[in-house]
C-alpha positions, 0 to 999 in steps of 0.5 A: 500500500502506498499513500500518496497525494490525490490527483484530480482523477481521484476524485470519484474514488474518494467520493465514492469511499466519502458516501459508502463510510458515512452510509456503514459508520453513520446508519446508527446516527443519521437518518436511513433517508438522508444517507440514501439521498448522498451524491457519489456525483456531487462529492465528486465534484467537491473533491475534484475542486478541493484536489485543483485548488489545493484548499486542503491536503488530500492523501489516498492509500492506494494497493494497485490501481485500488484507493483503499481510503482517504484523509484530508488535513490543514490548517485548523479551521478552529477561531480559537487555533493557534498557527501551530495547530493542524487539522484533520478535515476528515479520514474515511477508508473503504468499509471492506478495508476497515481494521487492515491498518489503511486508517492508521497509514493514512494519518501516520503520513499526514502526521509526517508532513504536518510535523514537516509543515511546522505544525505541533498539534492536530486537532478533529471533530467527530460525532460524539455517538460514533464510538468506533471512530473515537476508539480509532482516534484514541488509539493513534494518539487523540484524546478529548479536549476540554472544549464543550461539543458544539451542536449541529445539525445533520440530517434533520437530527440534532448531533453533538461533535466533540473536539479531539487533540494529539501532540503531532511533534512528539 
């Protein structure tokens, strides 16, 4: 497997993964009709135009010519951020490559070159219900911030998203 930067013709393969992992990791958190409504199509689009634009860093894990997964990383968004705190926008792999290490490659190459970048911490949001992904997120090094989960609302529900931090240059 290698994890590369994604280049425009990624773009359906990434949405692709994008639509499949919300629809398997978020059946129990959003609405069965909203999942169904996601647009391969749309988020293709999307990233086609993040990829050219270079709003966001955009890194495949690829075996062969397959893409396994994905992450997508930068500046943090956050109004409290310091310059030195990273983001990672999100990080999805394909539900049958789930628990094979894609995740975990993915964020240990997105790390390097956050640490390359001069970035000393990293930060995400992630739904406060989907425990899988908090378990995963532990395990390569985040833990809950003190901050309070904000509020959001995602297909016609009311959701929580907590805040997660890791040291990225220790």
């Amino acid at each position: 497997m290698q994890v590369v930067h994604a280049v425009p013709e990624d773009a359906r393969a990434v949405a692709e993964i994008h639509v499949d992992a919300w629809r398997s990791a978020y059946s129990r958190i959003l609405p069965a009709d909203y999942l169904a409504s996601l647009s391969v199509e749309k988020r293709e689009a999307m990233w086609k135009n993040i990829v050219e634009s270079g709003q966001t860093e955009l890194l495949v894990a690829k075996d062969g010519g397959a893409i396994l997964g994905w992450v997508s990383f930068g500046a943090c968004r956050d109004k409290d951020a310091p310059s030195s705190q990273a983001e990672l926008w999100a990080i999805y792999v394909a539900p049958n490559s789930w628990f094979k290490g894609v995740g975990r490659q993915l964020w240990l190459r997105a790390r390097e070159l956050l640490s390359q970048q001069g970035y000393s911490t990293c930060s995400l949001w992630v739904f406060a219900e989907n425990e899988p992904a908090i378990r995963f997120y532990k395990a390569i090094g985040f833990v809950a911030d003190t901050l309070p989960p904000q509020e959001l609302e995602c297909g016609g529900r009311q959701l929580q998203e907590v805040r997660c931090v890791c040291r990225i240059d220790a």
